[in-house]
C-alpha positions as CSV (number, residue, x, y, z in Angstrom):
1,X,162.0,114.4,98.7
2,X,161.5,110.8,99.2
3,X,158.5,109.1,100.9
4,X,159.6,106.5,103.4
5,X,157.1,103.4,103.3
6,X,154.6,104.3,106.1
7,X,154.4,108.2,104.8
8,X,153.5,106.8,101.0
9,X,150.8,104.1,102.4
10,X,149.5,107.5,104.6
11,X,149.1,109.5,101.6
12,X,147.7,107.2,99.1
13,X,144.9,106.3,101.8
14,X,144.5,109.9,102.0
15,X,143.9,109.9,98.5
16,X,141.5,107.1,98.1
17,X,139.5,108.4,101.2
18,X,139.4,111.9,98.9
19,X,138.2,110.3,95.8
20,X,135.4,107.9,97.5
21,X,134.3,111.4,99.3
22,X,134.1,113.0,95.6
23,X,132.1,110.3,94.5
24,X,129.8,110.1,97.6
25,X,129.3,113.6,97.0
26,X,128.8,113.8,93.1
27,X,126.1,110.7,93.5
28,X,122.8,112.4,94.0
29,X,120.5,111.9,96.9
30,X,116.7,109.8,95.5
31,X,114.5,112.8,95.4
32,X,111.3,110.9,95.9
33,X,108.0,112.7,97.3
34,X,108.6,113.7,100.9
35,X,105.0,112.5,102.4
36,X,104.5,112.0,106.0
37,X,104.3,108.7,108.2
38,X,100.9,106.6,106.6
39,X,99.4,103.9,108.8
40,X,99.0,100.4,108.4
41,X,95.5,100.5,106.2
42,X,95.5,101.0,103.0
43,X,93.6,100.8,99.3
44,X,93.1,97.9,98.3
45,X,95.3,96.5,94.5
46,X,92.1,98.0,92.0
47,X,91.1,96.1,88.8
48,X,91.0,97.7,85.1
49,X,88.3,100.8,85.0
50,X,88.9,102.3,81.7
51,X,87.9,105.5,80.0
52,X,83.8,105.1,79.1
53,X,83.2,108.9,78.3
54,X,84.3,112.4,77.4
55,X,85.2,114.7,80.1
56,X,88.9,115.7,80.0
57,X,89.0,118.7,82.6
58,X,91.9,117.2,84.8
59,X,90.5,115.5,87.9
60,X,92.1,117.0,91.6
61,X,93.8,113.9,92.3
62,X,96.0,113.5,89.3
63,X,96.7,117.4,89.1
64,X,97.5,117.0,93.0
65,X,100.0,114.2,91.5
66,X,101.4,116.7,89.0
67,X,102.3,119.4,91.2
68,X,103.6,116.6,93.8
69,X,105.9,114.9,91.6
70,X,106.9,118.4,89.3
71,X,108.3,119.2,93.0
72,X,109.8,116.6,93.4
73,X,112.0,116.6,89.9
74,X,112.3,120.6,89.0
75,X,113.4,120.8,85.8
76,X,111.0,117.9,84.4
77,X,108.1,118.4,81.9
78,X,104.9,119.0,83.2
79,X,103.4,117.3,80.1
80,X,99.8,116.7,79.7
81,X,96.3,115.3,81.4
82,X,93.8,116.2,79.6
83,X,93.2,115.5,76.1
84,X,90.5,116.4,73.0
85,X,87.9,113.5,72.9
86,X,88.1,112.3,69.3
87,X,86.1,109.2,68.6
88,X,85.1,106.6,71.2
89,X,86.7,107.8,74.6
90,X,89.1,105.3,74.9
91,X,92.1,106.8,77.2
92,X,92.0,108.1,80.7
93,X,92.9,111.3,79.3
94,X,89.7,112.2,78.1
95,X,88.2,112.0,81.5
96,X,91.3,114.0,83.0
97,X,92.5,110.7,84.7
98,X,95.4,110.4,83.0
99,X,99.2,112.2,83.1
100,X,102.2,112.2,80.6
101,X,105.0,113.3,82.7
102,X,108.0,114.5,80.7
103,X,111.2,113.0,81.1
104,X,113.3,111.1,78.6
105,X,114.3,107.7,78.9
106,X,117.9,108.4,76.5
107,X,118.6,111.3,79.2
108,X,120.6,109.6,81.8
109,X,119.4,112.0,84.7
110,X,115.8,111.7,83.8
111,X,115.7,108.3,83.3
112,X,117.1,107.9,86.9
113,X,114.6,110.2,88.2
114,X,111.6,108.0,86.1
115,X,113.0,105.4,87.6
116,X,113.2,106.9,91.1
117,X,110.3,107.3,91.2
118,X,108.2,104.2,89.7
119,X,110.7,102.2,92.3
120,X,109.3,104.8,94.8
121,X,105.3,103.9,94.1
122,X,106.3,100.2,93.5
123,X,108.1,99.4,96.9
124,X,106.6,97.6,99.8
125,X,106.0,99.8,102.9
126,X,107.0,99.6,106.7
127,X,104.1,97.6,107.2
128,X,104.9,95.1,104.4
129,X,102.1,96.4,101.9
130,X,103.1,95.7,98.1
131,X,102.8,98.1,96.1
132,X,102.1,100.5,98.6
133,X,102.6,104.7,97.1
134,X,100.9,103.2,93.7
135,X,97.7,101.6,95.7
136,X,98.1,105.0,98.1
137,X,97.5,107.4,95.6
138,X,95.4,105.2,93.0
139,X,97.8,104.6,89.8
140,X,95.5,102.0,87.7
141,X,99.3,101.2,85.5
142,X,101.4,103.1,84.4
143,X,103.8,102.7,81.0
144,X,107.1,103.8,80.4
145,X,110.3,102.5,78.2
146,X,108.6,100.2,76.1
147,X,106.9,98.5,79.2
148,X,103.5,98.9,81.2
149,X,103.3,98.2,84.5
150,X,99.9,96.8,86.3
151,X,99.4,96.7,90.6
152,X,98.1,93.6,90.2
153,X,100.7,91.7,88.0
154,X,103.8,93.8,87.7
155,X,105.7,94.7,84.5
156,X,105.1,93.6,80.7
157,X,106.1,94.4,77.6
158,X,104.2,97.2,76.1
159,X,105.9,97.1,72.7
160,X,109.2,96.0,70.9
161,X,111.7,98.1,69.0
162,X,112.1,97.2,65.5
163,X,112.8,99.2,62.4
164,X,109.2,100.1,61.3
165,X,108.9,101.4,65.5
166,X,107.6,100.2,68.1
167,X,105.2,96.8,67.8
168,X,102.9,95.7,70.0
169,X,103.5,91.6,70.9
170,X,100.5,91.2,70.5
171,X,98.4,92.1,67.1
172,X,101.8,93.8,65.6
173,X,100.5,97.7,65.7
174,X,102.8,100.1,66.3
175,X,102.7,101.8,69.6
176,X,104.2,105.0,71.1
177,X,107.4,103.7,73.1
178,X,106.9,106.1,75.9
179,X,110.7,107.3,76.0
180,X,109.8,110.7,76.0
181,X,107.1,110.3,78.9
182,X,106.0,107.9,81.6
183,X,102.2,107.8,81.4
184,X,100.2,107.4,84.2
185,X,96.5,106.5,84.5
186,X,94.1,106.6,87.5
187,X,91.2,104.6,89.3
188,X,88.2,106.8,90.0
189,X,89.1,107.4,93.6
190,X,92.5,108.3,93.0
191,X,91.6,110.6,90.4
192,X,88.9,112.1,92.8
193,X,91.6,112.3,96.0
194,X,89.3,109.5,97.6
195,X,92.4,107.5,98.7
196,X,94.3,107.1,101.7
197,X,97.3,109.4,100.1
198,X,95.2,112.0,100.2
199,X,92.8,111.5,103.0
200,X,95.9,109.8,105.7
201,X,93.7,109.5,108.6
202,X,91.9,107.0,106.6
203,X,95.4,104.6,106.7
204,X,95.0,104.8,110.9
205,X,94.0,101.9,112.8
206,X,90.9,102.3,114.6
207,X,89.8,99.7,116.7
208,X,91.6,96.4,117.5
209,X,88.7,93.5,118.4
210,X,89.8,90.0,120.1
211,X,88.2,87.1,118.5
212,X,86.1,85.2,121.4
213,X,87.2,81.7,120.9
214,X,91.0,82.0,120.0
215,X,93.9,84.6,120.6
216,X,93.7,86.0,117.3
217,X,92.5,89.5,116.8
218,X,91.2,91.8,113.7
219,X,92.4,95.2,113.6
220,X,89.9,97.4,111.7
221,X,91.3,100.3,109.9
222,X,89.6,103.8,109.1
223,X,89.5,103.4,105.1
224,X,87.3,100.1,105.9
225,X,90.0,97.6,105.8
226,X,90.2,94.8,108.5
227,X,93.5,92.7,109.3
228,X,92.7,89.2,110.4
229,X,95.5,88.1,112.7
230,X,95.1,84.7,113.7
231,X,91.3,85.0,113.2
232,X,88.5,84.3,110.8
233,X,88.6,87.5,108.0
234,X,85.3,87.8,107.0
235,X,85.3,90.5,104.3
236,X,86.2,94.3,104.2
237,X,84.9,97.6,103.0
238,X,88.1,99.3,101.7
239,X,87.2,99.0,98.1
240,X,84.6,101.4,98.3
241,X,84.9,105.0,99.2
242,X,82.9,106.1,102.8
243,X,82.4,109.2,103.5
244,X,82.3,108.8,107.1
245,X,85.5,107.0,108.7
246,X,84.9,103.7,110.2
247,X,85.9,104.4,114.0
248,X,84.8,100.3,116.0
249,X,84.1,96.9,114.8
250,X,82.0,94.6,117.3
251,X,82.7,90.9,117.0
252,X,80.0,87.8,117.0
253,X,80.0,85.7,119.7
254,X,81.0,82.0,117.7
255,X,83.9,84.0,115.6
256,X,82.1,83.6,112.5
257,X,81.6,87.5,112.0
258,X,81.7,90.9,112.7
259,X,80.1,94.6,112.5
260,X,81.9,97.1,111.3
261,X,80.8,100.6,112.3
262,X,81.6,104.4,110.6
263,X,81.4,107.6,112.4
264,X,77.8,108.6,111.2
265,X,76.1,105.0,112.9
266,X,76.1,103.2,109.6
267,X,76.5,99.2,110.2
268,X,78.0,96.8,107.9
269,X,77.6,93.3,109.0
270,X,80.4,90.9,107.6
271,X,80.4,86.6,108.0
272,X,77.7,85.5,110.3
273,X,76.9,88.8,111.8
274,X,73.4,90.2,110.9
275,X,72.4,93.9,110.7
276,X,69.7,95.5,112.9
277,X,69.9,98.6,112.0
278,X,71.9,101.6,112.6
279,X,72.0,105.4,113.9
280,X,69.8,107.8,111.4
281,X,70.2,111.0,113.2
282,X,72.7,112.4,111.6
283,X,73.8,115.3,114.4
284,X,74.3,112.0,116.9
285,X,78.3,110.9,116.2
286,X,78.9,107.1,117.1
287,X,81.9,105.9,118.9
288,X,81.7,102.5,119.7
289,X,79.5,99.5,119.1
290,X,79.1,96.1,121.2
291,X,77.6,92.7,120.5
292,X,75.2,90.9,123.0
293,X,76.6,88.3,124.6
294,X,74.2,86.2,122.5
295,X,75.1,87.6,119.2
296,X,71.7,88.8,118.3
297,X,72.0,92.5,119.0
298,X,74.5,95.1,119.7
299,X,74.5,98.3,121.2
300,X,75.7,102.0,119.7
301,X,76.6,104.7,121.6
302,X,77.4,108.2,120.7
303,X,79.5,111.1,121.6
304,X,77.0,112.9,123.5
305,X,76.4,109.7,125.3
306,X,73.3,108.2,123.9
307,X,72.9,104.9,124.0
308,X,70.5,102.9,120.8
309,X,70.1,99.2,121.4
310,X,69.4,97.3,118.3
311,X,68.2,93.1,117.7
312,X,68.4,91.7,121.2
313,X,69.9,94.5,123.1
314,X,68.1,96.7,125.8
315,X,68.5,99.6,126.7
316,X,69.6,100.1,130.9
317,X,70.4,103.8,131.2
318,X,72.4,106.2,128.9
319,X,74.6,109.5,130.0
320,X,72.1,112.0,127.9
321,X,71.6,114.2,130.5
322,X,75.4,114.4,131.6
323,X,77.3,117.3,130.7
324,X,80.4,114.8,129.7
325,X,81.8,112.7,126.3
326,X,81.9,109.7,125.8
327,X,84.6,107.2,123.7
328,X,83.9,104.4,124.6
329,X,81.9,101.3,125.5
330,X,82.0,97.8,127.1
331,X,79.7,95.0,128.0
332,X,78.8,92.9,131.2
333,X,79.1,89.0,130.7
334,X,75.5,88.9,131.4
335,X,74.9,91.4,128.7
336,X,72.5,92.8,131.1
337,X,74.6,96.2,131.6
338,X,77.3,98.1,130.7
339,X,79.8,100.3,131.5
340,X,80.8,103.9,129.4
341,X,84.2,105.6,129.3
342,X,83.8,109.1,129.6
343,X,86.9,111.8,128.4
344,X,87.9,112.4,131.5
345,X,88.6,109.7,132.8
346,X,84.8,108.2,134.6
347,X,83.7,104.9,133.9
348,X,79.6,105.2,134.4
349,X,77.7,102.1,134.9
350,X,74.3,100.5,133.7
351,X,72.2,97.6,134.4
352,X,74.2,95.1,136.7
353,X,77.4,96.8,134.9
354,X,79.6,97.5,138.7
355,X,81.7,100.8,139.5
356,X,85.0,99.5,139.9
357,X,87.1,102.9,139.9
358,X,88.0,105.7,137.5
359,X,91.0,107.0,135.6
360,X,92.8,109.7,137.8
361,X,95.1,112.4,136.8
362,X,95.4,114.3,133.5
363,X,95.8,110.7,131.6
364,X,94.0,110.9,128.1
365,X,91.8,107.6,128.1
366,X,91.3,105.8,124.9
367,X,89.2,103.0,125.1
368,X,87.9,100.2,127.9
369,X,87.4,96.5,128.1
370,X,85.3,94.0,130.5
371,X,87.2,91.0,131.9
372,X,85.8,87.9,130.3
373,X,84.0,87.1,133.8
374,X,82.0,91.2,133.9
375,X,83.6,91.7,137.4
376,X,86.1,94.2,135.9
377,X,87.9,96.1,133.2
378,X,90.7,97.9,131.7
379,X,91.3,101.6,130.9
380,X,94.4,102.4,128.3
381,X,95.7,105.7,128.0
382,X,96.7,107.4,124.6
383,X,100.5,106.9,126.0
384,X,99.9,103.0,126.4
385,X,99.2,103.2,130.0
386,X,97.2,101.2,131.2
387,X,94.7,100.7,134.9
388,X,93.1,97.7,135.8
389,X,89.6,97.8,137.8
390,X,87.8,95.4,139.7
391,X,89.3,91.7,138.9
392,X,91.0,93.0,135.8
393,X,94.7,92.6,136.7
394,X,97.6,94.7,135.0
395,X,100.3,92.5,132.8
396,X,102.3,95.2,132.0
397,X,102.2,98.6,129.5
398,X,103.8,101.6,127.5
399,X,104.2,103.9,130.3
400,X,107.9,103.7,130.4
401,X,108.3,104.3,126.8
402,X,107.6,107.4,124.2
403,X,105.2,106.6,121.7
404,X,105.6,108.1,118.4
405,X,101.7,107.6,117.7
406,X,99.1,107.5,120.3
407,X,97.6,104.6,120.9
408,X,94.1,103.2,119.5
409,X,92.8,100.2,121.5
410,X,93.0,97.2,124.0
411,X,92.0,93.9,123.3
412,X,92.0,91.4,126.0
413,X,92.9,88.0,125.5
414,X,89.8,85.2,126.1
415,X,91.4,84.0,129.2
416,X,91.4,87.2,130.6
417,X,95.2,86.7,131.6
418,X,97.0,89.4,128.8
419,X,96.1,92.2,126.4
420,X,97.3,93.4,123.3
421,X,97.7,97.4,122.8
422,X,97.4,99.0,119.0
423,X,98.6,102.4,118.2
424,X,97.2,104.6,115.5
425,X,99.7,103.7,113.1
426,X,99.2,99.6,113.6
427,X,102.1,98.3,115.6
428,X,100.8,95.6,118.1
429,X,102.1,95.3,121.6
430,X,101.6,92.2,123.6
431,X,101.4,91.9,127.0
432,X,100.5,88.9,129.7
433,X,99.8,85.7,127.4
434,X,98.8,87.8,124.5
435,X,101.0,86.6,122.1
């Protein structure tokens, strides 16, 4: 039988719609690490700490790694970390740091999954952090195919190919090519699991902090880390591991400086700020931390409601003997009182702090802030809803949409005419002349 024109075109298209659906189907899916969602903090790109002694029992982190990435890739060699001192201690290895993965670059499917997954650790994230899996779960560099690969200048050659093997560029000794393996060596805190891969709340957003003179804002994150937007950026603690998370961050009157401030009432004071001590008990849990109006004190309260004045501060009343929690804290203009958001909803007021009103319903509150003028204040909810008190007047908020992550913070602008809302993850919303 005989086609007519418009049957042939039919079938042909039929065809080529089967063969692109072969190929779609024979190309295998990127079978990267399935983590979850990581927020907008994040380690910071480490320098060169290399092997100084002999201890080659494999460290959590990388053997955490292992397992991840053997999952992953089944079928790929689970290769080595540790390794038999011999000498000076001059590899990662012999401090169980270090990991050959197995997979061979001549192999077309294991190159492609080598290659995967270096792409994988070297990619920017959501949040527009280079380098961001790699810096996540603490690879110092990494070396594979005849090249090495550093987080804080990218790829080099590692050796050539000639016919006596691989040569180093550099002094002309042979090398190992790594075509057999990808090596991968470790900073101390990714070795130890002391990174935000491995501890994600410490990725969250914490606090978000307006900067008094302008319409910038810092966001501080829990790892330490604090995002200057439009503001002064006046250091940051992220390089170094704390064992409590940092949870507020207080800012100087001026904008030259700010305290930072972890779960446990430690105080780091960054720019102009200076430190006047912080909570010592440590059954008391801070929440929040604000700065005189003055800049020569601040004020720490904690969970159970105590309040410790430090510098300048004084102390006009605390919620000790109340049967509530409290999470969170705001100052008059005055700085002669102060108001304390309870979880349920109360705002309690101190010194020549006012009661405006209270959070109603089963909202979840989240955090308060004064107007610039003391007369009122803001309450957000974890949905982004926000209630205005007093002169505070409402610009707007999330209560129409469905948050994916709760929300973190409010952060008025100076004028007192707009407010920015963070949620745990990082994303900004503006509202009023926040902009």
């Amino acid at each position: 039988m005989v086609m007519g024109k418009i049957g042939r075109i039919g079938f042909l298209r039929a065809c080529a719609v089967a063969v692109v659906a072969v190929m779609v189907a024979a190309t295998p899916a990127v079978a990267t690490p399935k983590v979850g969602k990581y927020g907008r903090a994040i380690d910071p790109i480490p320098g060169y700490d290399g092997a100084s002694k002999c201890d080659p029992d494999p460290e959590p982190g990388v053997v955490a790694f292992q397992q991840m990435v053997l999952r992953a890739y089944p079928g790929t060699g689970a290769g080595s970390i540790s390794r038999p001192c011999s000498g000076s201690a001059t590899s990662e290895h012999h401090e169980g740091r270090a990991w050959d993965w197995g997979v061979n670059a001549g192999i077309r499917s294991q190159k492609r999954k080598a290659d995967e997954l270096i792409a994988w650790l070297i990619k920017r994230d959501q949040w527009g952090n280079a380098r961001a899996m790699a810096r996540r779960t603490g690879v110092m560099y990494l070396i594979w195919n005849r090249r090495i690969w550093f987080p804080w200048s990218g790829w080099e050659v590692y050796c050539e190919q000639k016919k006596r093997g691989c040569v180093d560029p550099d002094d002309g000794s042979l090398r190992s090519p790594h075509t057999d393996h990808v090596h991968f060596s470790f900073t101390w805190k990714g070795a130890l699991k002391k990174t935000t891969f491995w501890k994600r709340s410490r990725s969250y957003i914490a606090a978000i902090e307006p900067e008094r003179t302008s319409t910038g804002y810092w966001l501080l994150g829990r790892n330490g880390s604090v995002f200057a937007e439009d503001a002064g950026y006046y250091g940051s603690t992220e390089h170094r591991f704390s064992k409590s998370p940092y949870i507020a961050l207080a800012s100087l009157p001026g904008s030259n400086g700010y305290w930072m401030l972890t779960a446990n009432g430690r105080v780091t004071a960054m720019g102009g700020a200076r430190r006047h001590g912080g909570i010592t008990d440590k059954k008391r849990r801070a929440v929040d931390i604000e700065a005189t109006p003055t800049g020569s004190g601040y004020w720490i309260v904690t969970r159970n409601g105590r309040v410790y004045p430090f510098g300048s501060a004084d102390q006009f009343g605390d919620a000790r003997k109340r049967d509530t929690e409290i999470i969170g804290m705001t100052v008059t203009s005055s700085g002669r009182g102060y108001w304390l958001l309870t979880a349920e909803g109360n705002v309690l007021a101190y010194g020549d702090a006012r009661d405006h009103g209270q959070l109603e319903g089963d909202a979840v509150p989240v955090d308060i802030a004064a107007t610039p003028s003391g007369r009122g204040y803001w309450v957000v909810t974890d949905t982004g809803r926000v209630r205005a008190f007093g002169d505070a007047r409402r610009f707007g908020d999330l209560s129409d949409k469905t948050l994916r992550t709760p929300i973190s913070g409010i952060a008025p602008t100076p004028s007192g005419r707009g407010y920015r809302l963070v949620t745990k993850l990082g994303r900004v919303f503006n509202f009023g002349d926040a902009t």
